[in-house]
C-alpha positions in Angstrom: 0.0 0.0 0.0 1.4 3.5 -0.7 2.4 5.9 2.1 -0.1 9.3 2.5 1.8 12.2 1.6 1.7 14.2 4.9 1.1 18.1 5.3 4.2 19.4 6.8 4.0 22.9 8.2 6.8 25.3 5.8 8.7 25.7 8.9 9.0 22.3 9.7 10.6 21.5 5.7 14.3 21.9 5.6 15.1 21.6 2.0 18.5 19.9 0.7 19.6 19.3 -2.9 20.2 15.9 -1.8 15.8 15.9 -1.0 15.6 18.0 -4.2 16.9 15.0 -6.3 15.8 12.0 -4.3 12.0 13.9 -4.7 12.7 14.4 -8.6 13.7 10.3 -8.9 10.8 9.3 -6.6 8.5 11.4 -8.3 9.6 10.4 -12.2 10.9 6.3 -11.9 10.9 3.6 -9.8 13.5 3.6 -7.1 14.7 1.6 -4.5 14.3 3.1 -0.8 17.2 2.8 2.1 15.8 -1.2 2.9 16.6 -1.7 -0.6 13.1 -2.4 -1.4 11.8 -1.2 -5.1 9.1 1.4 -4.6 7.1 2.6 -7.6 7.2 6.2 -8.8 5.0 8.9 -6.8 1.5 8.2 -7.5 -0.5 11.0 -9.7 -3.0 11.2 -6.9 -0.3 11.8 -4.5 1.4 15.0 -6.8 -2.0 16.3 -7.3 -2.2 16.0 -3.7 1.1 17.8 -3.1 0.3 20.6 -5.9 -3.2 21.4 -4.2 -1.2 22.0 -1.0 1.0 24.3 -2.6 -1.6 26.1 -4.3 -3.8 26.7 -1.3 -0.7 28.3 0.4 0.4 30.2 -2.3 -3.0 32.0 -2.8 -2.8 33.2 1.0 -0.1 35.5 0.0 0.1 38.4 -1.9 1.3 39.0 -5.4 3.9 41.9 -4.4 6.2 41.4 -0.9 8.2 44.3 -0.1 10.8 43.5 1.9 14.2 45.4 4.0 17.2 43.6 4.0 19.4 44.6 6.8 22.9 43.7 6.1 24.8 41.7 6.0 21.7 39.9 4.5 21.6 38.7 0.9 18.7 38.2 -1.5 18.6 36.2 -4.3 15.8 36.5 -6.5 14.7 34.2 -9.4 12.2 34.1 -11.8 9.9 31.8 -13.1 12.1 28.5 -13.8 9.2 27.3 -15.9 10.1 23.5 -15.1 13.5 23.8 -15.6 14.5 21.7 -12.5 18.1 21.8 -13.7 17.9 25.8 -14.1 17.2 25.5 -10.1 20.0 23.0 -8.9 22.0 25.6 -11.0 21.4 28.7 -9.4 21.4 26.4 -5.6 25.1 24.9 -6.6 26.3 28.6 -7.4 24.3 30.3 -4.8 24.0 27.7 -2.0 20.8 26.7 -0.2 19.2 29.8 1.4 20.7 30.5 5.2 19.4 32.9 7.9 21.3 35.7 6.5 21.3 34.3 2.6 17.8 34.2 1.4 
């Protein structure tokens, strides 16, 4: 039976490239876990799931955040990848994963 996707709270989610390419192999192909047990890809209930939770956070927030960076802050800010997952691990190699002061 496949595991239920559970909602995680955002500040709960630490983000790694490490999760950002074992999600993008669990999601696509069939993969085999840490027990060495095959497990199919993510089902398409499951990312519909996952995409409906996104979106229902997403439309809380406004359109337009205006924000003051106190230094020695830094702000890094992309655009619309449009998919382009390796786009992303790009701009996270050369930029590192964000920090307290490196967002």
């Amino acid at each position: 039976e496949r595991e239920k996707l559970k909602e995680v709270k955002s500040s709960e989610f630490k983000p790694t490239l490490s999760w950002l390419a074992g999600f993008m192999d669990k999601t696509s192909k069939e993969y085999i876990d840490g027990t060495g047990e095959k497990k199919a890809p993510m089902a398409v209930e499951d990312l519909t799931a996952l995409l409906d939770q996104a979106k229902a956070s997403l439309k809380q927030l406004p359109n337009v955040v205006r924000v003051e960076l106190k230094s020695p802050v830094k702000l890094t800010v992309v655009g619309d990848l449009h998919g382009q997952v390796k786009d992303l691990l790009f701009i996270l190699k050369k930029h590192g994963l964000p920090t307290k002061d490196k967002w």
